[in-house]
N, C-alpha and C positions, 0 to 999 in steps of 0.2 A: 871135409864138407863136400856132399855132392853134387854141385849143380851144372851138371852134366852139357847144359842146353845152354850155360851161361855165357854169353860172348866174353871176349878178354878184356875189351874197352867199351867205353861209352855206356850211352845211358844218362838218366838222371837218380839215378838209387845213391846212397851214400854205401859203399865197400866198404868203410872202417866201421862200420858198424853192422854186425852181424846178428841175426836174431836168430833162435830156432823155435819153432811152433809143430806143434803137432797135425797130422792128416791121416783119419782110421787109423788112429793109437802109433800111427808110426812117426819116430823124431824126424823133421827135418829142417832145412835152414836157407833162409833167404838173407836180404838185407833191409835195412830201413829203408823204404819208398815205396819196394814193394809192395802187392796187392797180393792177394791170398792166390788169386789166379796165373797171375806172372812168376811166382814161387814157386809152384808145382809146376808151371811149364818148363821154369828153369830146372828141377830135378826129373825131368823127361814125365812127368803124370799129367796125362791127356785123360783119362777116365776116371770122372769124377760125381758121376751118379747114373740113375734110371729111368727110362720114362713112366710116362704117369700109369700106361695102359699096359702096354705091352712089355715095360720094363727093358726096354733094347739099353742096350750100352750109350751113354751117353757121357760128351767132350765139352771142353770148352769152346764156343762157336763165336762169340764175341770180347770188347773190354769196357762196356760200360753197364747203364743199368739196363738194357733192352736183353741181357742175356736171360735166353731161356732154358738151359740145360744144367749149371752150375752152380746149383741150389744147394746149399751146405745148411749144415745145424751146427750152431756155436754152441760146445758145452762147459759150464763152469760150475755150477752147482745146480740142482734142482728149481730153484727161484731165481738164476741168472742163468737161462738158456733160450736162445733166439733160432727158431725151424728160417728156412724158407732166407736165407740172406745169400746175396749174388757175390760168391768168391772173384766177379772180377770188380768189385766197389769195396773188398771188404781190407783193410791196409792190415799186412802183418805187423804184432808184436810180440814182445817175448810174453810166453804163456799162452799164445794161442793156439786154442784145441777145437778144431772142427770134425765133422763126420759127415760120409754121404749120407741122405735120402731113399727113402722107398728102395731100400734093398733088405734081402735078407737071404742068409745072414752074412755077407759083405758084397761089398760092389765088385769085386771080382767074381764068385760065384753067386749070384742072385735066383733063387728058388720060382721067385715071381716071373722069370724070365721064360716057364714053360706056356705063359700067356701070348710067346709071342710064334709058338707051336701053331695055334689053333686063332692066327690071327685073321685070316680065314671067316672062319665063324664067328666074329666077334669083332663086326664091324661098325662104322656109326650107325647109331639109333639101335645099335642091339639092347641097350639098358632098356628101350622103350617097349620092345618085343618079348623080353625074357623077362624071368621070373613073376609070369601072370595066373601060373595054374602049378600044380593047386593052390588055393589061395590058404590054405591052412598052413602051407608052409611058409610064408612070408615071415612070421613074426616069430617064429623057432628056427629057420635056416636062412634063406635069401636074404633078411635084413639083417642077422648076425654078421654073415659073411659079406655083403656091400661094407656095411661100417668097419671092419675089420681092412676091409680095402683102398676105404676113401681116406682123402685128408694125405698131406705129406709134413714132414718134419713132428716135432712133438711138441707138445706145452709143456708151459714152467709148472709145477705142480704147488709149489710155493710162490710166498709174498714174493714180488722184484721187489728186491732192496735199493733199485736204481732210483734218481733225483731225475726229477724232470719238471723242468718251466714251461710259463705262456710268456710271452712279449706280446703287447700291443704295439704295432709304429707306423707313423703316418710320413710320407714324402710325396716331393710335389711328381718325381720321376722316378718309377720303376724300372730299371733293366734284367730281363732275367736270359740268363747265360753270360758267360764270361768268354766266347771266341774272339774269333778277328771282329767279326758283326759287334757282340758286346762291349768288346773295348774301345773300337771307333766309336759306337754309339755313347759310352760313358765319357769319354776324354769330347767327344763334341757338344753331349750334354752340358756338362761344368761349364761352356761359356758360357750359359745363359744365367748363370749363375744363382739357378734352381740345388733345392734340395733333393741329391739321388741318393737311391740305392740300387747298389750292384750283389748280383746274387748268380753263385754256381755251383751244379752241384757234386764238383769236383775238386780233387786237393791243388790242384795247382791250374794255372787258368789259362786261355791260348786253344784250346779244343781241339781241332784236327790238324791246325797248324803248330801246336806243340811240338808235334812229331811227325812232321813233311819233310821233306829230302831237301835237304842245305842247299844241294847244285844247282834247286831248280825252283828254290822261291826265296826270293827276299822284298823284304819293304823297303825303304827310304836307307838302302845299299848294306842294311841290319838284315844278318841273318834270322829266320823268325825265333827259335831263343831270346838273340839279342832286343830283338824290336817288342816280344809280350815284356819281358823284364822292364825295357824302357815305360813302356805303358805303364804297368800295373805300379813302378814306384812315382811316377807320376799324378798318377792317381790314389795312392798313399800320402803324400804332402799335400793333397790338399782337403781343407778341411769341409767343403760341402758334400764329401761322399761317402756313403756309408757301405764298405765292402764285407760279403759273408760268404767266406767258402761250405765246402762240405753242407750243401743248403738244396734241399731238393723242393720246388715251389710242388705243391701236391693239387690243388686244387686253386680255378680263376671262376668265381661266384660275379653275379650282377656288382656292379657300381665300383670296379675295381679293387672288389677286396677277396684279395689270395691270400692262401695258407700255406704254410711250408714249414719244415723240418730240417735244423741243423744239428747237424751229430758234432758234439763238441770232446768229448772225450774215447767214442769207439775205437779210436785209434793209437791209444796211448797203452801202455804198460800196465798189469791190473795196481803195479802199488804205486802208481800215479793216479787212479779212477779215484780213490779216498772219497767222499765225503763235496765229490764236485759233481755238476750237474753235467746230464750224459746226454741228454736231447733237447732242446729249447723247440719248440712249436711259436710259430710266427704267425700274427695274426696283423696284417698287412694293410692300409688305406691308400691307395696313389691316387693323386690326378690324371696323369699319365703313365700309360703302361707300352715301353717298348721290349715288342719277343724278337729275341736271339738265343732261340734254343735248339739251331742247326738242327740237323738231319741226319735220319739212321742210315747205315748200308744197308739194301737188300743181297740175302744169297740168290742161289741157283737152285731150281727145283727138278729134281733128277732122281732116278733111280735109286734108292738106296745114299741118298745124299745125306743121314744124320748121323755116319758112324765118327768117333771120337778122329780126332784128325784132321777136318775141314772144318776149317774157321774161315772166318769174314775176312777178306784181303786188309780191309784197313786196319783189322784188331792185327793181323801178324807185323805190320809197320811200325804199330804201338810197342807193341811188347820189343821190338826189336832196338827202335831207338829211346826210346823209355826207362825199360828195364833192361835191355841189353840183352835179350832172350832171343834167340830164334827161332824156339817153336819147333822144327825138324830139320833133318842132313839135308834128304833130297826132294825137294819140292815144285811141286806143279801147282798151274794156276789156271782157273776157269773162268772167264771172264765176259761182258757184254761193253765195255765201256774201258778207258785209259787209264781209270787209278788206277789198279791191277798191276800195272806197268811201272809204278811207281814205286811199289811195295818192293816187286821183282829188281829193281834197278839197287834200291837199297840194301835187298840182302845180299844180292852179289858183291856189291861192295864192302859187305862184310866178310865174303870168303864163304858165304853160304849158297852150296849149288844150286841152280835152279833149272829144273829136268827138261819143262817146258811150259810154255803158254798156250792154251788150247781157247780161242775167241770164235766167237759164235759170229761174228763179223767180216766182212769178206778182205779188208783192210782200214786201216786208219793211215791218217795223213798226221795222226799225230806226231806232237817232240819226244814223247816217252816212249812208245813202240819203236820208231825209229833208233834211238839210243839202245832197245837191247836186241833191235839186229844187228847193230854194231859190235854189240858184247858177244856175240855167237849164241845167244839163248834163242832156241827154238821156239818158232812158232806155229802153230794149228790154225791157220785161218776156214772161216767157214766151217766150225768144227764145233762138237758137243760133247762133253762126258756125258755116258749114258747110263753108264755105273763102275760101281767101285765096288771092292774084295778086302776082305780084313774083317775081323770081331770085334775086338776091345780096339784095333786102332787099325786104318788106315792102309794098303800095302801097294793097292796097282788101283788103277784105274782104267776105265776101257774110252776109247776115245774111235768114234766115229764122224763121218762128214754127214753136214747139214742138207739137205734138199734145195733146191734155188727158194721155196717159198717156207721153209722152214719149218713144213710140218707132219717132218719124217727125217731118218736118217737112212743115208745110203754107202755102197762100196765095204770097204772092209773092214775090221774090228782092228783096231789097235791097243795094245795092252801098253799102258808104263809103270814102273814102279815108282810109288814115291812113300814118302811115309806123312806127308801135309799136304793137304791141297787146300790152296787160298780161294776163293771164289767171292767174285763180287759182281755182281744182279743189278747195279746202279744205285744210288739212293732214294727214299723219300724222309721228305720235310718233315719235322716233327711237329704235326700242327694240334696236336692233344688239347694243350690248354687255349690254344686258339679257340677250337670246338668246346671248348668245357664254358667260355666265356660268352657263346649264344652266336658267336661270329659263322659266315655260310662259304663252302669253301668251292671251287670251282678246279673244274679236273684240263690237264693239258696232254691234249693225244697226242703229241709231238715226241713228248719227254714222259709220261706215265708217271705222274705221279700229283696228287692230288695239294693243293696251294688256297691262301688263305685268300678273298675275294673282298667279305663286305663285315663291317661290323659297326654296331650302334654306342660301342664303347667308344672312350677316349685312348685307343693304342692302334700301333703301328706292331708289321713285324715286316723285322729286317735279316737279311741273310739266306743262306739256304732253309732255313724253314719259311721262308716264303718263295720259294723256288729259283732263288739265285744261286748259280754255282760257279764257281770260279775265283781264283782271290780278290783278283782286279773288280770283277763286276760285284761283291760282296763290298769291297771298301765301299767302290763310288756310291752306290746304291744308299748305301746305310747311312754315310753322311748326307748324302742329299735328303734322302727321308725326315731323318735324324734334324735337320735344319731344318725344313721344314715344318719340322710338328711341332718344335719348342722355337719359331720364329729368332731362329739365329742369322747374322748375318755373317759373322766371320768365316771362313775358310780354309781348313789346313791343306798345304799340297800333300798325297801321298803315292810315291813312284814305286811300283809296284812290279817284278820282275816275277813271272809264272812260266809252267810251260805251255806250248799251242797243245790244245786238245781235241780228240778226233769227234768222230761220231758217236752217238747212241744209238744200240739195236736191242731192244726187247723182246726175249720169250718168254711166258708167264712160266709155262710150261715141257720142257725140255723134252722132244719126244724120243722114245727109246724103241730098239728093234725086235722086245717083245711083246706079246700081249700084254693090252694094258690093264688087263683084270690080274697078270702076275707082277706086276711092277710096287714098287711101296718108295713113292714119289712123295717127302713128307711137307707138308705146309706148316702145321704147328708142331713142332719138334718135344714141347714139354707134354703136351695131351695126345702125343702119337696121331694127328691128326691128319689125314694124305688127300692127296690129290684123287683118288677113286672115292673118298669118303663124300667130298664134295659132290663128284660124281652122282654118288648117289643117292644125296639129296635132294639134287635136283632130276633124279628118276621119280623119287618119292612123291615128288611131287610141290616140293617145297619152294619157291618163287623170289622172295623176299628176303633178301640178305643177312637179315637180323634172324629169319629163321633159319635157313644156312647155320650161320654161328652157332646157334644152341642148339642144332641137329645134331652137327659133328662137333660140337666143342674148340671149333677153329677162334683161336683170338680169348678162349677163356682160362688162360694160367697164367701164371701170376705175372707174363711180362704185358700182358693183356691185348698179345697180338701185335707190338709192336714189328717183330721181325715177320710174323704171319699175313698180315690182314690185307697188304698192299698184292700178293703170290694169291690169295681166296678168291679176292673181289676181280681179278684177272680173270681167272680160271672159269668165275661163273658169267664173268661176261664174255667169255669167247661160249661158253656153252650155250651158253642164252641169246649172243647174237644182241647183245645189249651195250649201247656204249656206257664206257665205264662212267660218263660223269652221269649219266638218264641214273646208274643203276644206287647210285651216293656209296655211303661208306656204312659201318656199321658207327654206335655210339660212342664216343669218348668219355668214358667217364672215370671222375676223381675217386683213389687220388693218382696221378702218374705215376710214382712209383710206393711200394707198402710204407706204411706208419708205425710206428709202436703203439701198442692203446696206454705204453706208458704216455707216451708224447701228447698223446689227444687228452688225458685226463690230466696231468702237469703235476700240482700238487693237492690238488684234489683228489686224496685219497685219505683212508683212514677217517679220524675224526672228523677231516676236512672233506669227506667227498660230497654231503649236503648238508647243507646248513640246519640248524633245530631251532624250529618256529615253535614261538614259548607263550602263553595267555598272559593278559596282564595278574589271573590271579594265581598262577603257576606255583608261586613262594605259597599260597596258601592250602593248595593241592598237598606237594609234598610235607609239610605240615601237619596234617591231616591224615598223612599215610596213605594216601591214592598210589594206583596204580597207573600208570600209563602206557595207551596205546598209540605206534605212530600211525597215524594218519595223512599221507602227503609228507609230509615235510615239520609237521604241528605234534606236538606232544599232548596228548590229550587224556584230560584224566578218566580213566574206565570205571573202576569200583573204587571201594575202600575198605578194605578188611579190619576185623576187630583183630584180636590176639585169637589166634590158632582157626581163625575163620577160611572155610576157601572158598574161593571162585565164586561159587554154585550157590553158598549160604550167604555168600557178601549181596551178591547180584538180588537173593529171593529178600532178603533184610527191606533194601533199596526199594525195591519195586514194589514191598505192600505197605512202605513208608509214604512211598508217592500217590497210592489208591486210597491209603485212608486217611494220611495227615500231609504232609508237601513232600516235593521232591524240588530240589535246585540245580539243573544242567548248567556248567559252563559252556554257551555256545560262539564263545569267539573267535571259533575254526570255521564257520562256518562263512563261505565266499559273501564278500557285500562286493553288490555293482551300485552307484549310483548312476543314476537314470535320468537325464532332463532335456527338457526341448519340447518345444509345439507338438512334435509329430509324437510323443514320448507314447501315449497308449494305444497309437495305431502300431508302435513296432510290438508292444509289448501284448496285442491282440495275435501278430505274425509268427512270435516265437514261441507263445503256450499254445497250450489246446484251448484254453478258454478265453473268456472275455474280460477285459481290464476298463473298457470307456467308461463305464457307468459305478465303477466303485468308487464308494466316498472317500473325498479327504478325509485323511486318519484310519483308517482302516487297513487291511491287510487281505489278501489271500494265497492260498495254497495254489501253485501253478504247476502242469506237467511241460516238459519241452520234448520234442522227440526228435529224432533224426529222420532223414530222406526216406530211408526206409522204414518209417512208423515204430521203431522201437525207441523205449525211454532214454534219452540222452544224459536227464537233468532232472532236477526237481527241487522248490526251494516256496519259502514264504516270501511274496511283496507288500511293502508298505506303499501308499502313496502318503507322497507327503503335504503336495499343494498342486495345483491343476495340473502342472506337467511336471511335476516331480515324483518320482519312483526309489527305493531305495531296493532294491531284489537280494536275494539272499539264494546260495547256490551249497551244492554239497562240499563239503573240505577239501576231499581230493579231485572234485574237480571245478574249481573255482579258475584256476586258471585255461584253462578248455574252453568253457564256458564264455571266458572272458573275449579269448581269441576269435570264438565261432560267431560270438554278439559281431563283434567289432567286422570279420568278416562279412559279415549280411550287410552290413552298411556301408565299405566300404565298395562291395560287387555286387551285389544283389539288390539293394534300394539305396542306391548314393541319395536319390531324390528327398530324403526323413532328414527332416531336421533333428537328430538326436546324438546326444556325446554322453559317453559312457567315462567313467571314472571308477579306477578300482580302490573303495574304501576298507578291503580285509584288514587289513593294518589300525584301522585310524580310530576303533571303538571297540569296545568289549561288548558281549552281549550275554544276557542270562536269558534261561528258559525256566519259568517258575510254575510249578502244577499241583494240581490236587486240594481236597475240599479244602486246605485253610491256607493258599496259594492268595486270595484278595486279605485274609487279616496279615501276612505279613508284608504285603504292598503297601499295603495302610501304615506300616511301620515307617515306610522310608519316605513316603509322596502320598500326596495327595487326589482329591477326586476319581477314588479310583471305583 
């Protein structure tokens, strides 16, 4: 077995258990715990797709769902294949067969890659500029070949044969994330002895202190291993909590109701998947909602900073004490901030070199830098990468000193080799579903990084996603919140051992010592999006941050700018001379991470996907030999054929039945509102065209509705019934429209009308009876007619 990269010891993987999975048709083999991305690391595969535009080489840069480059296609059969799934969420098992993305024809030699020749001429906003003339050619060549381009991964072409549920569930306490933040926050929920749930959307729970350094943080004298284990079986016995791993909340709508996605079987064996249900979609009510859903790292934005190779300082700490990976031999690190230092302290201690530390910082007084100039690991203070060498992977990097004011480099180029560089940029909070929930968030120029301020909900957020960092100030913080939102009194002590941490120094921007029109400085790494691109947007002309975004496509692939958008909003506020909180953010929107549209639709498929509205005289349609057409949702009878009649002769039969002797419509598709109230013919004067005061009781009229802009929305016959009663009658399919748009007016538009609408389509049948002998067969049933 080769797993070349695989430490000897440690980790959390189970070793006796070995899986082999396939990657581009080739066997190879991890173990159970493993993620699709710590697999390949372990057998040295760093290149594992292309980008979207320019198809550059691209690596694994993270290990959670914010990764934007390690986009695989799960294939099994034609109606069980998944485009667009992040190799660092995806858990190996035996039978798993993935393949890169937007390559052809393999990710080692990609054809598409001549895009990145002439990258040059084909810079943001060129889609807007090109393919405008001749216009003859648009729909024989330019639109051929865009749609031929666009789009990554591929559809199922077949049924998914996959099971998928809804849950509805109501609790009084929501927590979502399961870190240090979340567990505090759950284990001090329980005393109030409220109904929670806990929710992560990971396989095992503890977050970034899963896999922090033993030497240098413990809780209540438990190493953090020991201390999540203690938690999470804690909160396993007992019974007011309802825990969901592998649970991604996707969407936080008004009134506290979120939606989310548990994958219950992706991770299993296919001949375990059988006949069980593979995603549950959760349709969520809380009282109270507390966010603990920590905070992403930012990289560094530099020269040539997306080749396979550089990844985020905290993902190589992951993989190393997690899965036991280290990623590479000889490794450097580029930093603004002391994790960095942490990561480095850990691999050495594994026996893995570590070249150097290159800090953009003049010094730190931290505990962690301090401990690896003890270790002999070099450091770069006041220093920058300004670019890196290699293709498919990584080899040297050039390292120059910073300016006193940091916005330039000076003296002399230093070259090192390494084959990973770690870089870490500082974090920001994950405040997504904060913002998806209506909450307004406020920016801190201290630390750069945007924090959750005000909201009209009933939730709190605790942790670094509300801009706490540190272990100690994350416990206290959380419990104090945490008691106070759910009026707890009690109090656990928790002694809490961290290291001292230094300063923060931010550059949005890494400057380098060539022209910056030849630099390729990348901001969004899956849409090829750079720092000139912003650039020159804001030449363009373009002001407004949200237009930015869709100029250059910064913040628009599928991690939705998670690692992007914090490195954008910098860059056009040093250009703009705007502070960042004046300049806000661009929009958060659901869901946080992709869905299945298995998951969205559940079992509502097939037979099941809508329901079939039937007349009361349905049994006597079919009877009769009708045909039926659907309408909405209504089965509705069209004609009735004799023997060998079609269509056309059935239809002309009917219609000179109805001119010269009756015709009988079933109209019981047809939408009924009732209508009553004082104000009942002054609404119903506001939503036709014509006039309703003055029609008699018992009578009816023909009424038009039209929309804002004068065309027909509606149309339908109204009865009154008694002074202020109305019974209206609407089209089939769109009765419920109708219903909504009524109900709107009254509710926004004239609250002041006393009127209440009632939808009776259900509650009566109706016939339409016509033509000259249309009153003797009325006379057959009723009277005085």
């Amino acid at each position: 077995m080769t797993n070349k990269y695989r430490l000897s010891s440690g980790g959390q993987i189970n070793r006796s258990e070995n899986i082999s999975f396939k990657f581009n048709g080739k066997t190879l083999h991890g173990y159970k715990g493993d993620t699709l991305a710590s697999a390949l690391l372990a057998n040295g595969i760093h290149l594992v797709g292309r980008s979207f535009k320019y198809h550059r080489p691209r690596g694994i840069l993270t290990s959670g769902v914010e990764e934007p480059n390690a986009l695989v296609q799960i294939i099994k059969d034609k109606g069980k294949t998944d485009p667009n799934l992040r190799a660092t969420q995806i858990e190996i098992y035996e039978g798993l067969n993935a393949t890169s993305q937007n390559c052809w024809p393999s990710v080692n030699f990609d054809l598409g890659s001549v895009n990145n020749l002439f990258s040059r001429i084909i810079p943001a906003g060129f889609y807007y500029k090109t393919f405008m003339w001749p216009a003859s050619l648009w729909e024989s060549v330019y639109e051929y070949f865009i749609r031929r381009a666009a789009g990554l991964g591929k559809s199922p072409t077949k049924k998914d044969p996959d099971i998928y549920d809804h849950c509805y569930y109501h609790c009084e306490v929501l927590i979502v994330g399961a870190g240090p933040a979340g567990l505090v926050a759950a284990k001090t929920a329980l005393n109030s002895g409220k109904k929670v749930l806990l929710v992560d959307e990971r396989p095992n729970f503890g977050g970034n202190l899963n896999f922090s350094n033993n030497d240098y943080n413990k809780i209540n004298e438990l190493l953090p291993f020991e201390w999540i284990k203690k938690i999470c079986l804690e909160l396993q016995n007992n019974k007011n909590i309802k825990i969901l791993d592998r649970t991604s909340v996707a969407a936080y709508h008004n009134y506290n109701y979120l939606i989310m996605t548990q994958n219950l079987t992706d991770h299993l064996p296919d001949k375990d998947k059988k006949d069980k249900i593979r995603q549950r979609l959760w349709k969520v009510r809380a009282k109270k909602v507390i966010l603990a859903t920590g905070s992403i790292e930012r990289p560094m934005v530099f020269d040539c900073n997306d080749r396979p190779g550089i990844m985020l300082s905290s993902a190589v700490r992951k993989y190393a004490n997690t899965y036991a990976v280290k990623c590479g031999n000889n490794i450097s690190f580029f930093t603004n901030n002391d994790d960095a230092y942490e990561t480095a302290i850990t691999l050495h201690n594994k026996g893995v070199k570590i070249k150097s530390i290159i800090d953009i910082r003049e010094k730190s007084e931290g505990t962690l830098p301090k401990k690896c100039k003890e270790l002999g690991i070099e450091i770069h203070w006041k220093s920058a990468v300004t670019y890196t060498e290699g293709y498919k992977k990584i080899n040297k990097i050039h390292v120059m000193k910073l300016s006193k004011d940091n916005s330039s480099v000076v003296g002399n180029k230093l070259k090192i080799d390494c084959d990973l560089l770690c870089v870490s940029g500082g974090y920001t909070p994950a405040v997504h579903l904060f913002t998806q929930s209506g909450g307004k968030l406020d920016y801190n120029e201290e630390k750069h990084y945007f924090f959750p301020k005000k909201s009209n909900l009933s939730q709190i957020s605790v942790g670094s996603c509300n801009g706490t960092f540190g272990l100690k100030n994350i416990i206290s913080e959380t419990q104090e919140k945490t008691r106070e939102f759910l009026n707890i009194k009690e109090k656990e002590q928790f002694n809490v051992l961290e290291p001292k941490s230094g300063t923060f120094e931010n550059i949005w921007l890494i400057p380098s010592s060539k022209i910056a029109g030849k630099t390729k400085s990348f901001v969004d790494y899956q849409n090829d999006s750079t720092a000139n691109d912003i650039k020159l947007a804001l030449r363009e002309g373009f002001k407004s941050i949200e237009h930015v975004k869709r100029y250059t496509t910064t913040g628009m692939a599928t991690d939705q700018g998670k690692i992007a958008n914090m490195h954008a909003l910098g860059i056009v506020s040093e250009i703009t001379n705007t502070k960042l909180g004046e300049l806000g953010t661009t929009t958060f929107r659901p869901p946080y991470s992709p869905i299945t549209f298995g998951a969205l639709v559940g079992r509502n498929v097939g037979q099941f996907f809508d329901i079939t509205r039937k007349t009361p005289m349905h049994d006597w349609h079919e009877k009769n030999n009708a045909k039926f057409e659907d309408v909405g949702q209504w089965k509705r009878a069209w004609y009735y054929p004799s023997i060998n009649e079609s269509m056309y002769d059935a239809v002309q039969r009917e219609s000179k039945a109805a001119r010269t002797k009756a015709g009988i419509l079933d109209a019981s598709t047809l939408g009924k509102i009732d209508i009553q109230g004082s104000d009942a013919s002054e609404f119903l004067n506001r939503v036709y065209t014509n006039a309703w005061s003055k029609l008699p009781i018992g009578k009816c009229r023909y009424g038009l509705m039209l929309n804002e802009d004068g065309m027909v929305y509606d149309d339908g016959v109204t009865t009154r019934l008694s002074e202020n009663h109305y019974v209206m009658t609407t089209t089939t399919g769109g009765a419920a429209t109708v219903m909504a748009k009524l109900e709107d007016f009254l509710q926004t538009e004239w609250p002041e009308l006393k009127v209440y609408l009632t939808s009776v389509t259900d509650h009566f049948a109706t016939v339409s009876v016509c033509g000259p002998h249309s009153k003797k067969i009325l006379e057959k049933v009723t009277q005085n007619i």
